[in-house]
Residue frames as a rotation matrix with the C-alpha (Angstrom) as fourth column:
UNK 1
0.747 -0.546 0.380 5.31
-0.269 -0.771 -0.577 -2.29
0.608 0.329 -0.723 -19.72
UNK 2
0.732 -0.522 -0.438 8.61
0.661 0.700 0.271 -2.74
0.165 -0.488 0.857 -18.43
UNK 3
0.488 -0.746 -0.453 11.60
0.102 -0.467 0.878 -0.91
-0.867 -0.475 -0.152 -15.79
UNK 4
0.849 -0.464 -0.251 14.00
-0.466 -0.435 -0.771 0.90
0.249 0.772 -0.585 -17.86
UNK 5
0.018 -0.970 0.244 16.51
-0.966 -0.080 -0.247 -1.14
0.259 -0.231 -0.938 -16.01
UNK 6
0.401 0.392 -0.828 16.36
-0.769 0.635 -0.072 -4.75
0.497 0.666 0.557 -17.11
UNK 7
-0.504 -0.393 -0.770 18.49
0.311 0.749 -0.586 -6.38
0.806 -0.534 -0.255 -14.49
UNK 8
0.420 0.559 -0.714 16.94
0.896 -0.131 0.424 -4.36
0.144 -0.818 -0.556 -11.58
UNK 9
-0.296 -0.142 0.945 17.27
-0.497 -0.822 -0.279 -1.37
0.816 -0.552 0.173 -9.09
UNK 10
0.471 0.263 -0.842 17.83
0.838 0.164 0.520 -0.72
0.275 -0.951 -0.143 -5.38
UNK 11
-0.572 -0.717 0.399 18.33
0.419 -0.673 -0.609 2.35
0.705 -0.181 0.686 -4.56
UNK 12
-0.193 0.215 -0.957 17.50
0.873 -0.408 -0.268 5.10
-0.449 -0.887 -0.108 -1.58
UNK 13
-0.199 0.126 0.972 15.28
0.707 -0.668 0.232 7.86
0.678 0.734 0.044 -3.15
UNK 14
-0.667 0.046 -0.743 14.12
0.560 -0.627 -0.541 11.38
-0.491 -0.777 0.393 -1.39
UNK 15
-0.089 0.928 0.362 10.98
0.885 -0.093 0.456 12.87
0.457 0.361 -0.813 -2.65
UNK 16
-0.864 0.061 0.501 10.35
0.065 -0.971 0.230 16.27
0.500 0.232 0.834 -2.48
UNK 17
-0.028 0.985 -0.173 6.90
0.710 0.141 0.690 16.65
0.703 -0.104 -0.703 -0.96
UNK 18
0.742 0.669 0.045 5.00
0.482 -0.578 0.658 19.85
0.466 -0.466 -0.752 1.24
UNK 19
0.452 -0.781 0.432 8.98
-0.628 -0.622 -0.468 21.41
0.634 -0.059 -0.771 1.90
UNK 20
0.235 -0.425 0.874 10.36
-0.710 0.539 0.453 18.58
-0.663 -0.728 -0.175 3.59
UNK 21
-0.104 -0.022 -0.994 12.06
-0.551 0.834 0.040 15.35
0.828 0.552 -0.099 1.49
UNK 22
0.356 0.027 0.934 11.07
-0.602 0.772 0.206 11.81
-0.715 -0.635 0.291 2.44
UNK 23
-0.729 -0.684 0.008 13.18
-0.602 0.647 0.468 8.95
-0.325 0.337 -0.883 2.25
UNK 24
0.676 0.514 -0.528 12.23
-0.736 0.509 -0.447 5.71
0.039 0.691 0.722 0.05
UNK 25
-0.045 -0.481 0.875 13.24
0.013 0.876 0.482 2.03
-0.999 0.033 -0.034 -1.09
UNK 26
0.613 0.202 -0.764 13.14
-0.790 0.144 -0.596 1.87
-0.010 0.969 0.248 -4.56
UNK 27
-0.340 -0.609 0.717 13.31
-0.500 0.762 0.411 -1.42
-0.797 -0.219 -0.563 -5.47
UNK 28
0.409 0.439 -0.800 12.77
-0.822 -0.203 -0.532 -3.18
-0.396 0.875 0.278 -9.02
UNK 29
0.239 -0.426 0.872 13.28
-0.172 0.866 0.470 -6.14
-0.956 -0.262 0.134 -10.31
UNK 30
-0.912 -0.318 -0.257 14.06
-0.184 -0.244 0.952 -7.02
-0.366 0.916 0.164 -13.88
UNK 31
-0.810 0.524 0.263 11.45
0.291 -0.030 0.956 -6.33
0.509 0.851 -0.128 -16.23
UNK 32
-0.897 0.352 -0.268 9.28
0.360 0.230 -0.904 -5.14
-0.256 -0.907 -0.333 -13.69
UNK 33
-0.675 0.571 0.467 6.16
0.714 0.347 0.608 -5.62
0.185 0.744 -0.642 -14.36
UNK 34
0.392 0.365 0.844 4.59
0.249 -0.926 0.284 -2.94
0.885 0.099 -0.454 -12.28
UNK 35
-0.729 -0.681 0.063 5.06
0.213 -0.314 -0.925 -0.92
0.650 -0.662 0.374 -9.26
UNK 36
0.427 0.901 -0.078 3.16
0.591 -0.213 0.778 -0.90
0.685 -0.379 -0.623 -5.69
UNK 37
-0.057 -0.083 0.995 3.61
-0.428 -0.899 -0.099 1.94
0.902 -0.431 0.016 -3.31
UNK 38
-0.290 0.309 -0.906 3.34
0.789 0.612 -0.044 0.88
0.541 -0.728 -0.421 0.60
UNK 39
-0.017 0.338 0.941 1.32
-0.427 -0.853 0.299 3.57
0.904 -0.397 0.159 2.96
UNK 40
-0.547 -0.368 -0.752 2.69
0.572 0.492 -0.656 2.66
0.611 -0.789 -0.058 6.59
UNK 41
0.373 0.838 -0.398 0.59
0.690 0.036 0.723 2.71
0.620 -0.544 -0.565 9.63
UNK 42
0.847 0.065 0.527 0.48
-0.389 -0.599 0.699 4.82
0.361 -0.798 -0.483 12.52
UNK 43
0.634 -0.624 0.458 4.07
-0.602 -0.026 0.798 4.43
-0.486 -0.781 -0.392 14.18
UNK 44
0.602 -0.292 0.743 5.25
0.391 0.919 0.045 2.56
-0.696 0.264 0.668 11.59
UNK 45
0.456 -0.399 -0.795 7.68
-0.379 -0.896 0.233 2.90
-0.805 0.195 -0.560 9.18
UNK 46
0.378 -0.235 -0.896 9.74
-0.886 0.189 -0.423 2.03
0.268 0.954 -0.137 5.57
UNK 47
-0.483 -0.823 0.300 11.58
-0.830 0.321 -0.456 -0.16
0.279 -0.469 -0.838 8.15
UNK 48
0.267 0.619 0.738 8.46
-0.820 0.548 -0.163 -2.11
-0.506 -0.562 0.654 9.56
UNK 49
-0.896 -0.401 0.189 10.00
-0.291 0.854 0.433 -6.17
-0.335 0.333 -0.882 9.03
UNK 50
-0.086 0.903 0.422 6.17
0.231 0.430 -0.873 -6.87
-0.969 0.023 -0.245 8.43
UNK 51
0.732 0.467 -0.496 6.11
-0.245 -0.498 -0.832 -4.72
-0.635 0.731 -0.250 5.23
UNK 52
-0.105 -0.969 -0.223 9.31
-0.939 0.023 0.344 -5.64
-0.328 0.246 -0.912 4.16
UNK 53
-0.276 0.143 0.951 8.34
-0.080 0.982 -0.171 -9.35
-0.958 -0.123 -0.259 4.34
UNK 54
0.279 0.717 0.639 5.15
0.590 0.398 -0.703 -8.92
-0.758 0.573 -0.312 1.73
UNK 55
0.499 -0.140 -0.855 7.64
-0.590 -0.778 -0.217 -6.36
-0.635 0.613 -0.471 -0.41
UNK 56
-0.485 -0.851 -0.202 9.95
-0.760 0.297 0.578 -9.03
-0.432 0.434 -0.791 -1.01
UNK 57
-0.456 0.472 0.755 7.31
0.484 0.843 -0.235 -11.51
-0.747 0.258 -0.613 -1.81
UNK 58
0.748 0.655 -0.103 6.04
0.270 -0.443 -0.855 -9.19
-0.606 0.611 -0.509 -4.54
UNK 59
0.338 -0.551 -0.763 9.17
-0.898 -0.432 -0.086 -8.41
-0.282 0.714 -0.641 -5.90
UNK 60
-0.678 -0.144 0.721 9.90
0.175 0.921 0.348 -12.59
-0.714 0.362 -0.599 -6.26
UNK 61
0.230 0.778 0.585 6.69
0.425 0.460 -0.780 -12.03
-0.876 0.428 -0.224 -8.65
UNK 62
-0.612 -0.432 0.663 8.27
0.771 -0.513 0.377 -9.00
0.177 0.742 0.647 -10.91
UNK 63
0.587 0.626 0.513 6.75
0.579 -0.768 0.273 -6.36
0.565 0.137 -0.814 -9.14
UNK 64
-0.351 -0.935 0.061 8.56
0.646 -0.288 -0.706 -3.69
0.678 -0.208 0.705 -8.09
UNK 65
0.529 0.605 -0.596 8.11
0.809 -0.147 0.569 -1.70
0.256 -0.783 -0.567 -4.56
UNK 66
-0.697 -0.426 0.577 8.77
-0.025 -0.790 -0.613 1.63
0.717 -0.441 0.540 -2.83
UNK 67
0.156 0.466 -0.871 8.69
0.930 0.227 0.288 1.79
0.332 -0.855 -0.398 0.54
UNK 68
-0.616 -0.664 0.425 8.94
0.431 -0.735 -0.523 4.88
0.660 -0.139 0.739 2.30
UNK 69
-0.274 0.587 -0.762 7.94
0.948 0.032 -0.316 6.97
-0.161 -0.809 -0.565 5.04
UNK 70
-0.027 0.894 -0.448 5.14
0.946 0.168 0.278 9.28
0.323 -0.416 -0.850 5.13
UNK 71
0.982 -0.188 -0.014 6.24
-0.087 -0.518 0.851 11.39
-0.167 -0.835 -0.525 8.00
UNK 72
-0.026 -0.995 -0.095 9.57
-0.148 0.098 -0.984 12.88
0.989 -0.012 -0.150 8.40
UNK 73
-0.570 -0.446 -0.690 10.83
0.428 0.556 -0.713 11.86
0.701 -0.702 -0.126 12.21
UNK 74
-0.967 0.055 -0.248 9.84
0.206 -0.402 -0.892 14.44
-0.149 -0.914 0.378 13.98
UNK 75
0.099 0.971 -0.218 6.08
-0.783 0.211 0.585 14.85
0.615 0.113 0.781 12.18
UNK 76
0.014 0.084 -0.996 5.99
0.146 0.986 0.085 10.84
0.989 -0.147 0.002 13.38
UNK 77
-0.792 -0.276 -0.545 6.70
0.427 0.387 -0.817 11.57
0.436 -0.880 -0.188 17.01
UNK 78
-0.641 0.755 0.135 3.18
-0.767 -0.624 -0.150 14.03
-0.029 -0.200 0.979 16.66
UNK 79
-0.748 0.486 0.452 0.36
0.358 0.869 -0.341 11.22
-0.559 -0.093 -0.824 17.48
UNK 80
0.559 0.708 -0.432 -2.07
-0.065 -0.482 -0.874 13.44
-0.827 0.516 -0.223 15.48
UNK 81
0.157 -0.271 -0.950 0.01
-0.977 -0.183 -0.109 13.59
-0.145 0.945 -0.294 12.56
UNK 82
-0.859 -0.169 0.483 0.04
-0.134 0.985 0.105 9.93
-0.494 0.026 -0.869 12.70
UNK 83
-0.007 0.998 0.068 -4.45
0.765 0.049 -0.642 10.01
-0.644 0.047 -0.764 12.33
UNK 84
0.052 0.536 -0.843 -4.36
-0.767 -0.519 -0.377 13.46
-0.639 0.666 0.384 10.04
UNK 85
0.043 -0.038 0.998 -5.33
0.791 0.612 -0.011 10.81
-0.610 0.790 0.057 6.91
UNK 86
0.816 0.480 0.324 -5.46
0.509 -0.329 -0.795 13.91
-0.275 0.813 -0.513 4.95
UNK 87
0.447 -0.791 -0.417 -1.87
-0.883 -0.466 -0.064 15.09
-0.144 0.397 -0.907 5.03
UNK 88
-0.344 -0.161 0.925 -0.97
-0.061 0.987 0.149 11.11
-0.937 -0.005 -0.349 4.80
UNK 89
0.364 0.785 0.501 -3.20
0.574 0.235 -0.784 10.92
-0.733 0.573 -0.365 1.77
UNK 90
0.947 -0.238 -0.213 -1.47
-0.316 -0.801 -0.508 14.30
-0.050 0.549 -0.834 0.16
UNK 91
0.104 -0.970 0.220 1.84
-0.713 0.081 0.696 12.77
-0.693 -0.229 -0.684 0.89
UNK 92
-0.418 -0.245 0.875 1.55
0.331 0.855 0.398 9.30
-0.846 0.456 -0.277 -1.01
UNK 93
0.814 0.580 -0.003 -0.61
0.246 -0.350 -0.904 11.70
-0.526 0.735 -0.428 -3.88
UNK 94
0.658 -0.685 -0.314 3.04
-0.721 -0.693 -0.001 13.64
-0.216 0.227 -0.950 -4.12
UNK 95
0.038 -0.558 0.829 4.74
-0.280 0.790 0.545 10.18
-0.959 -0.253 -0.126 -4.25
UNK 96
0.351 0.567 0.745 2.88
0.425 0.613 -0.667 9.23
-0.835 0.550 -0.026 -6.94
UNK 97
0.953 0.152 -0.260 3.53
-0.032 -0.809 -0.587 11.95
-0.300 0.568 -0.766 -8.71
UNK 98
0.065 -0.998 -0.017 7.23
-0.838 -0.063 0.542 11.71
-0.541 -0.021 -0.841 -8.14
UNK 99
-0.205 0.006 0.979 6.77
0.290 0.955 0.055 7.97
-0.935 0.295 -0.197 -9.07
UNK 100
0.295 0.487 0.822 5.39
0.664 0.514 -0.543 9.01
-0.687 0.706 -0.171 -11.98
UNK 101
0.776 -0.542 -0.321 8.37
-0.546 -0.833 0.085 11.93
-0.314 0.109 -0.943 -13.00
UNK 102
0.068 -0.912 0.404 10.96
-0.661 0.262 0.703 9.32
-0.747 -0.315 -0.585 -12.27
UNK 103
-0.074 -0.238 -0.968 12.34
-0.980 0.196 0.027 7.68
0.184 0.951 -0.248 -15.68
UNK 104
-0.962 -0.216 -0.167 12.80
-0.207 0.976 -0.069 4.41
0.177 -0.032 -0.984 -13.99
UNK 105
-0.759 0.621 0.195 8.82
0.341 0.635 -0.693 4.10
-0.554 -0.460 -0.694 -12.99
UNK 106
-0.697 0.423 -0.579 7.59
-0.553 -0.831 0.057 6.38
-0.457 0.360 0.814 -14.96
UNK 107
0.021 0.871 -0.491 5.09
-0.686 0.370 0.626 3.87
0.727 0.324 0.605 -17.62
UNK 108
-0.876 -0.097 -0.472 4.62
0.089 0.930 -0.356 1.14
0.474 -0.354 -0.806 -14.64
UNK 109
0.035 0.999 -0.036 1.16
0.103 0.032 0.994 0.38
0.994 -0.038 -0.102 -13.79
UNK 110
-0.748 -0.139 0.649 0.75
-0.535 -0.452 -0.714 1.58
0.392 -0.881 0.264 -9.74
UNK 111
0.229 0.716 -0.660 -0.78
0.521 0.483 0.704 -0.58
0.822 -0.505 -0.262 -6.95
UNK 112
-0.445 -0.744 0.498 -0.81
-0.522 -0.236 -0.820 0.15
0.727 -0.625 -0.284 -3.06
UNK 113
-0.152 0.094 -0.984 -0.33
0.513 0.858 0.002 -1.41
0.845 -0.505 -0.178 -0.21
UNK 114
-0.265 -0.412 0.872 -1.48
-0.395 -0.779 -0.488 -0.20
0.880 -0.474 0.044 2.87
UNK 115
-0.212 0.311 -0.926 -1.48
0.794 0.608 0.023 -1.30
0.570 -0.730 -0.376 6.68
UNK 116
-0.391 0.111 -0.913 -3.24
0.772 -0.501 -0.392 0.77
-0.501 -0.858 0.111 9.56
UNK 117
0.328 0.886 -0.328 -3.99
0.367 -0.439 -0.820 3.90
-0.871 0.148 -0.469 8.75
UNK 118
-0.819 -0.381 -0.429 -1.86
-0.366 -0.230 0.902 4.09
-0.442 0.896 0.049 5.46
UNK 119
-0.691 0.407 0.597 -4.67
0.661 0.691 0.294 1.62
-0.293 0.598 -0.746 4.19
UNK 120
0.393 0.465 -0.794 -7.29
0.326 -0.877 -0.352 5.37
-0.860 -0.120 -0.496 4.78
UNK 121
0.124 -0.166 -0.978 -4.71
-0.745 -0.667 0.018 7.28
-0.655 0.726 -0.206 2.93
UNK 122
-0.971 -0.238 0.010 -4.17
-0.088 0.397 0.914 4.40
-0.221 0.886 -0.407 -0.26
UNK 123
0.044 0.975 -0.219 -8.10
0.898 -0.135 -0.420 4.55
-0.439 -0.178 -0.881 -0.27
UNK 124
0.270 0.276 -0.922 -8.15
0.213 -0.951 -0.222 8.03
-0.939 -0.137 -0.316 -0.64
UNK 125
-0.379 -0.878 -0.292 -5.31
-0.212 -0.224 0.951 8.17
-0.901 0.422 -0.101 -2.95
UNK 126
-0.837 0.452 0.307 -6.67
0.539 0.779 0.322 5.23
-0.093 0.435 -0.896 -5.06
UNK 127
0.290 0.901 0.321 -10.15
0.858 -0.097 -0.504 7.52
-0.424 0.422 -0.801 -5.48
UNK 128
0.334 -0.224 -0.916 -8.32
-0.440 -0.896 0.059 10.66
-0.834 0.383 -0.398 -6.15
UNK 129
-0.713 -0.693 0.111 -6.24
-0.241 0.390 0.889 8.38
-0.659 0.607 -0.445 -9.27
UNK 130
0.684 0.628 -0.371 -9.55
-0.716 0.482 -0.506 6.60
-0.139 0.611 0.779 -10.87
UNK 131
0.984 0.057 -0.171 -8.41
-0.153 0.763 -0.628 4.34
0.095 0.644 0.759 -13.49
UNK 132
0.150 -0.988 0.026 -4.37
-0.866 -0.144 -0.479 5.28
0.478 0.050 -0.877 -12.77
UNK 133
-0.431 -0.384 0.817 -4.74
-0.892 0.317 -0.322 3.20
-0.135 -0.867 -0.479 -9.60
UNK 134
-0.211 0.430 -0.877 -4.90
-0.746 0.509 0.429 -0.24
0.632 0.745 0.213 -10.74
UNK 135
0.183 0.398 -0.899 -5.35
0.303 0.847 0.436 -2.19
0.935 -0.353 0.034 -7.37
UNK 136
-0.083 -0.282 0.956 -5.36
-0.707 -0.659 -0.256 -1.65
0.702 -0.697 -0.145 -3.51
UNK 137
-0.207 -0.091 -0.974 -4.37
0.476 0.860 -0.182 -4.16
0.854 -0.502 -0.135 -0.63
UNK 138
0.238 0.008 0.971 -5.15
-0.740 -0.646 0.186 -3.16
0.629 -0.763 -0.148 2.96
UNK 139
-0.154 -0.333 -0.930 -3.38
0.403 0.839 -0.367 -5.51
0.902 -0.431 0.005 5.83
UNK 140
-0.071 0.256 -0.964 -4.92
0.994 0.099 -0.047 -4.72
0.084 -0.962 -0.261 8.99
UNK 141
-0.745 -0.260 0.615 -6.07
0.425 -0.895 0.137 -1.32
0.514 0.363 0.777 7.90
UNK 142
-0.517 0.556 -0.651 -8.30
0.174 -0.676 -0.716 1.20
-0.838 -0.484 0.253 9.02
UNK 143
-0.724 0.385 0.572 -10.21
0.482 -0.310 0.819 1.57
0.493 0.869 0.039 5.40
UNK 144
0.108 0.984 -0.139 -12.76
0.982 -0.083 0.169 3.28
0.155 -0.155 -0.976 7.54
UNK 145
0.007 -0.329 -0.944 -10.80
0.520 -0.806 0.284 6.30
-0.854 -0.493 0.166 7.92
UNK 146
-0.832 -0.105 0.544 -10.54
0.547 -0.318 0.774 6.86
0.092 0.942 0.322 4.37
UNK 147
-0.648 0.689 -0.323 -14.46
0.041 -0.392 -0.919 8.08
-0.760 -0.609 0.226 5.07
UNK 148
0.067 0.742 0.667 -17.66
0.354 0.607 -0.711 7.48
-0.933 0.284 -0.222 3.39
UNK 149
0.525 0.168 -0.835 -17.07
-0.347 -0.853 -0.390 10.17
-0.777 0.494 -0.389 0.76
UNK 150
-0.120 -0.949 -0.293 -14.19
-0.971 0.051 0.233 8.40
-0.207 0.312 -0.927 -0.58
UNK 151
-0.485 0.086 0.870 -15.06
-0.138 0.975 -0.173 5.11
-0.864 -0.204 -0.461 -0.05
UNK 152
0.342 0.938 0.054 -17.62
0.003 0.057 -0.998 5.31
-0.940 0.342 0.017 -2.60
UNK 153
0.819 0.035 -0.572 -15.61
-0.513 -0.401 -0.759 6.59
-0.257 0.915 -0.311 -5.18
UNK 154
-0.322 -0.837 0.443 -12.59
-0.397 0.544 0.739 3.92
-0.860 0.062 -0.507 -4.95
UNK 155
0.641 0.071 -0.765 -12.50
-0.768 0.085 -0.635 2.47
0.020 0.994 0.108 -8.60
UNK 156
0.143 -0.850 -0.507 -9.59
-0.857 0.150 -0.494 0.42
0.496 0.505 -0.707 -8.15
UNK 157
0.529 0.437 -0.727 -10.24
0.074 0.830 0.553 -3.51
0.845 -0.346 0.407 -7.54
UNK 158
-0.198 -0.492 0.848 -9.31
-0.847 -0.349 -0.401 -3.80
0.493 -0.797 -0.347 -3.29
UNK 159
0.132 -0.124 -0.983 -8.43
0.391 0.918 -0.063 -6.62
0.911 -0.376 0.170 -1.20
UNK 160
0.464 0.734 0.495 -9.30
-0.575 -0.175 0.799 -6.39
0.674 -0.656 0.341 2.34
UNK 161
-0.122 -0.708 -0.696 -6.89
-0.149 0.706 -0.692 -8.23
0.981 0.019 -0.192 4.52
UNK 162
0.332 0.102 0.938 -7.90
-0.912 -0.221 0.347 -8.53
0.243 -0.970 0.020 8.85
UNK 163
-0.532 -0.830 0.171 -7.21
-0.672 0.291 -0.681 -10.78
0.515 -0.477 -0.712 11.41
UNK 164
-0.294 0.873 -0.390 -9.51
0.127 0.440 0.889 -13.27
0.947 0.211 -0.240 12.25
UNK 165
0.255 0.108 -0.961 -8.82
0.870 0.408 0.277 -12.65
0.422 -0.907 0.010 15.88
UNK 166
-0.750 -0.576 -0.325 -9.05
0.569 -0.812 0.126 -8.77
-0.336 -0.090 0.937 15.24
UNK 167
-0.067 0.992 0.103 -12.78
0.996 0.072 -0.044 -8.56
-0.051 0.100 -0.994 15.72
UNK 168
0.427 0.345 -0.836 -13.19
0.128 -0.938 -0.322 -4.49
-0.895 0.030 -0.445 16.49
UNK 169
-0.782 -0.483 -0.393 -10.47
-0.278 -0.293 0.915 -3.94
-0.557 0.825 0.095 13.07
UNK 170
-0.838 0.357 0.413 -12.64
0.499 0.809 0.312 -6.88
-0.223 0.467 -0.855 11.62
UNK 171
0.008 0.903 -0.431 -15.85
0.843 -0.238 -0.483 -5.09
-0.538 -0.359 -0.762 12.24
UNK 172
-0.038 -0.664 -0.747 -14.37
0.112 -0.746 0.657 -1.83
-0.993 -0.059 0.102 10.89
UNK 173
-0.732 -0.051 -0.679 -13.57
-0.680 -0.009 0.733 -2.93
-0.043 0.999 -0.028 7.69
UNK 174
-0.418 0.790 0.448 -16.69
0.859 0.505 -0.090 -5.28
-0.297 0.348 -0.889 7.17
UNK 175
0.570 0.576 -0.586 -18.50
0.437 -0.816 -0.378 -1.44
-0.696 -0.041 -0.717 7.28
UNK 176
-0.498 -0.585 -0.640 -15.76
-0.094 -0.697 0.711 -0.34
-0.862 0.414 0.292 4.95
UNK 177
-0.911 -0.159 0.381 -16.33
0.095 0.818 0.567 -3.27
-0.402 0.552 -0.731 2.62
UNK 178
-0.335 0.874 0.351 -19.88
0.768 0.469 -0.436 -2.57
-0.546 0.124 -0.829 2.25
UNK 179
0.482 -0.086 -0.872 -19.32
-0.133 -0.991 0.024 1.45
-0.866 0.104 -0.489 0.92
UNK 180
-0.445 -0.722 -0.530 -17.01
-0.596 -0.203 0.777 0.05
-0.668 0.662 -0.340 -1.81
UNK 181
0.550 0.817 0.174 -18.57
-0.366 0.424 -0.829 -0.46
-0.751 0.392 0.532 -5.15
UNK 182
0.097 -0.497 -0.863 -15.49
-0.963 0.173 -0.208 -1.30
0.252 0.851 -0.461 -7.15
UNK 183
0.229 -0.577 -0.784 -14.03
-0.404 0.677 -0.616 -4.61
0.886 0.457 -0.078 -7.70
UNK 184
0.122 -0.186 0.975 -13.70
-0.908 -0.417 0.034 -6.43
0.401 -0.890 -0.220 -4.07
UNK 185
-0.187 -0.376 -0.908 -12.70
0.083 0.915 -0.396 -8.67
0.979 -0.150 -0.140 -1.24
UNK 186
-0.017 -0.615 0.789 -12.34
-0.899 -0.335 -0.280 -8.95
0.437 -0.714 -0.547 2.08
UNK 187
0.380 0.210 -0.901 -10.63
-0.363 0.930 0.063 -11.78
0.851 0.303 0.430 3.40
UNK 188
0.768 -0.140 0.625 -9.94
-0.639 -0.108 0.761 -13.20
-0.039 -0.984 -0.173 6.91
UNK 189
-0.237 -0.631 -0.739 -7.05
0.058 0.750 -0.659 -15.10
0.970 -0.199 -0.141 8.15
UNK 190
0.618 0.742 -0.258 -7.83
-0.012 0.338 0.941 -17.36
0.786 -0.579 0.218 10.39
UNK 191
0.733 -0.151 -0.664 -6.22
0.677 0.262 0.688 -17.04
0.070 -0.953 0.294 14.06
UNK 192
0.023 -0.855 0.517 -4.68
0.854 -0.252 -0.456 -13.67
0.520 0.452 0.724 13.36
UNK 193
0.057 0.445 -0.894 -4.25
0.888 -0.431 -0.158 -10.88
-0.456 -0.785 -0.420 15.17
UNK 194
0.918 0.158 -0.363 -3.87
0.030 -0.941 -0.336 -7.22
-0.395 0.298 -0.869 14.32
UNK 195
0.364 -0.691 -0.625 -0.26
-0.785 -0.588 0.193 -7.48
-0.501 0.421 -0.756 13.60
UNK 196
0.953 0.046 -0.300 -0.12
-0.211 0.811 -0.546 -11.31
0.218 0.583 0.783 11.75
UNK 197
-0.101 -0.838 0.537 2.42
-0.995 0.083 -0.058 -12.17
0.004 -0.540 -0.842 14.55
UNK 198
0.388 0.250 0.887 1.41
-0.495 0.868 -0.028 -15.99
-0.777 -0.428 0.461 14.45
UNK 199
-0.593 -0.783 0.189 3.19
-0.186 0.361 0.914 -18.52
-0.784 0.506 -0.359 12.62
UNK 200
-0.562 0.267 0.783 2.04
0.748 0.569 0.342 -18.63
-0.354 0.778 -0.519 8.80
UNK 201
0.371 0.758 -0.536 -0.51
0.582 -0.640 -0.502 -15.57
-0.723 -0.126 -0.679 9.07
UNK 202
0.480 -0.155 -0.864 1.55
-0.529 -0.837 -0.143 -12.83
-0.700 0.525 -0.483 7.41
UNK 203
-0.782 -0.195 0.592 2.61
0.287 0.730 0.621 -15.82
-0.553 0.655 -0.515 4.50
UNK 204
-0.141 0.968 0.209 -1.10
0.765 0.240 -0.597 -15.83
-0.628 0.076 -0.774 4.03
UNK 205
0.731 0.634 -0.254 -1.21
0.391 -0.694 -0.605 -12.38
-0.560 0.343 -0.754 3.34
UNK 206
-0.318 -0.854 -0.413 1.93
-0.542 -0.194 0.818 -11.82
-0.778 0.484 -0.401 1.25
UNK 207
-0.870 -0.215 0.444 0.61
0.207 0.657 0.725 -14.40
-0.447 0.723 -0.527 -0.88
UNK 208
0.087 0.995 0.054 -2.71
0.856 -0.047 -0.515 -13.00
-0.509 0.091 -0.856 -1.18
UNK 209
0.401 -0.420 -0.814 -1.49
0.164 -0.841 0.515 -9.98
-0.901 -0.340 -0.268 -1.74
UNK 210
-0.581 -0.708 -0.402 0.75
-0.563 -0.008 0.827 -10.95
-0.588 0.706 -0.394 -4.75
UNK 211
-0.612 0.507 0.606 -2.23
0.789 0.442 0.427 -12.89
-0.051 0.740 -0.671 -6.41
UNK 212
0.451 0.621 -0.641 -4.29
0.422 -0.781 -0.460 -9.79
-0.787 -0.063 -0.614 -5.72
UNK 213
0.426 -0.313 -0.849 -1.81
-0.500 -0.864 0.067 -7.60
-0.754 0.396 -0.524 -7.72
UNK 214
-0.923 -0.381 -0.054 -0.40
-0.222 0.413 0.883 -10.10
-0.315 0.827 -0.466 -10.27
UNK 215
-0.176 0.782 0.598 -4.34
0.933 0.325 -0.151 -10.36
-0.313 0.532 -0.787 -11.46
UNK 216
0.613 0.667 -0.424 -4.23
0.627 -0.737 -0.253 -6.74
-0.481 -0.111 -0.870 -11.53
UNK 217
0.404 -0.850 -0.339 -0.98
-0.301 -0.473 0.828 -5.62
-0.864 -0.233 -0.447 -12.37
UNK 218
0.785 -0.229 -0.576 -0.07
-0.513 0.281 -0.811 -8.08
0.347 0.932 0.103 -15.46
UNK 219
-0.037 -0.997 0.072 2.70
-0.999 0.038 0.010 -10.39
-0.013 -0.072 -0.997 -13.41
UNK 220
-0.544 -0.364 -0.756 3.58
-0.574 0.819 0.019 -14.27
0.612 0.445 -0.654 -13.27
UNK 221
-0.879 0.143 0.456 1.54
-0.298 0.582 -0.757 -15.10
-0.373 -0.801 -0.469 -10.35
């Protein structure tokens, strides 16, 4: 299926969601082939240059991306509302939803991306969706937060992303990895840390990433 807007889109959306709007990227290339969501970590944000990076490397494939934050500012400056995964989890549910109101995204197949503990709530999400959710990346996530309950019921094929040199994360999501019975991965990069600050690392995963979802999604990669 394909964007109603054949050359593209970039625009700044606002999303309704629990009486508060959050802000967004919408971003779309032509013909876009589908659309992934991004669920930003703990302190992070629509802004994070890391997420940005692997957005634009998905949208080179024809996939289109909304970034957005979560948390409105002042929720974000609450370290607990950083860890609640369940109002995180209700938030990107209400996205969806919007995402899936909004004429321009409205028949595009839905991946998501999540780092930290966004990767919990796109987990979650991703079992609350079933079959809707057609793939899930996690880049230095927390998939253990999502919690066993959930874990189980993910459906939607999931790619696993750590640091090879991000042994407690590493550890973490090996225990996720074993709870999920859908479709799976989990792949190290070698000499990475938690935030794929080394030279080439967060390439790695951008490109993983975009072969993940262009096998899942229906794009050129």
């Amino acid at each position: 299926m394909q964007s109603i807007h054949p050359t593209g889109l970039s625009q700044l959306v606002r999303m309704p969601v629990d009486q508060v709007l959050l802000e967004g990227m919408l971003e779309l290339p032509a013909k876009a082939a589908g659309l992934v969501l991004f669920a930003h970590g703990s302190g992070s944000s629509r802004h994070s240059p890391r997420n940005n990076f692997v957005a634009r490397v998905l949208r080179e494939t024809g996939l289109g991306t909304l970034l957005m934050d979560l948390l409105t500012p002042q929720e974000d400056r609450d370290y607990q509302a950083r860890f609640d995964i369940d109002l995180l989890t209700r938030r990107l549910l209400q996205a969806t939803h919007w995402v899936r109101q909004n004429p321009e995204t409205t028949t595009l197949p839905i991946g998501y991306f999540g780092a930290s503990t966004g990767a919990a709530a796109a987990l979650r999400a991703a079992a609350a969706m079933g079959d809707e959710a057609r793939a899930v990346v996690s880049r230095g996530g927390r998939p253990d937060l999502a919690g066993q309950h959930d874990l189980v019921k993910v459906r939607s094929p999931t790619l696993l992303l750590v640091g090879g040199l991000d042994t407690d994360v590493l550890e973490l999501n090996q225990a996720a990895y074993a709870l999920l019975s859908c479709p799976k991965k989990l792949s190290v990069v070698p000499g990475a840390t938690h935030l794929f600050e080394e030279a080439g690392t967060l390439a790695q995963v951008a490109s993983q990433a975009a072969a993940w979802f262009g096998q899942h999604l229906g794009t050129k990669v």
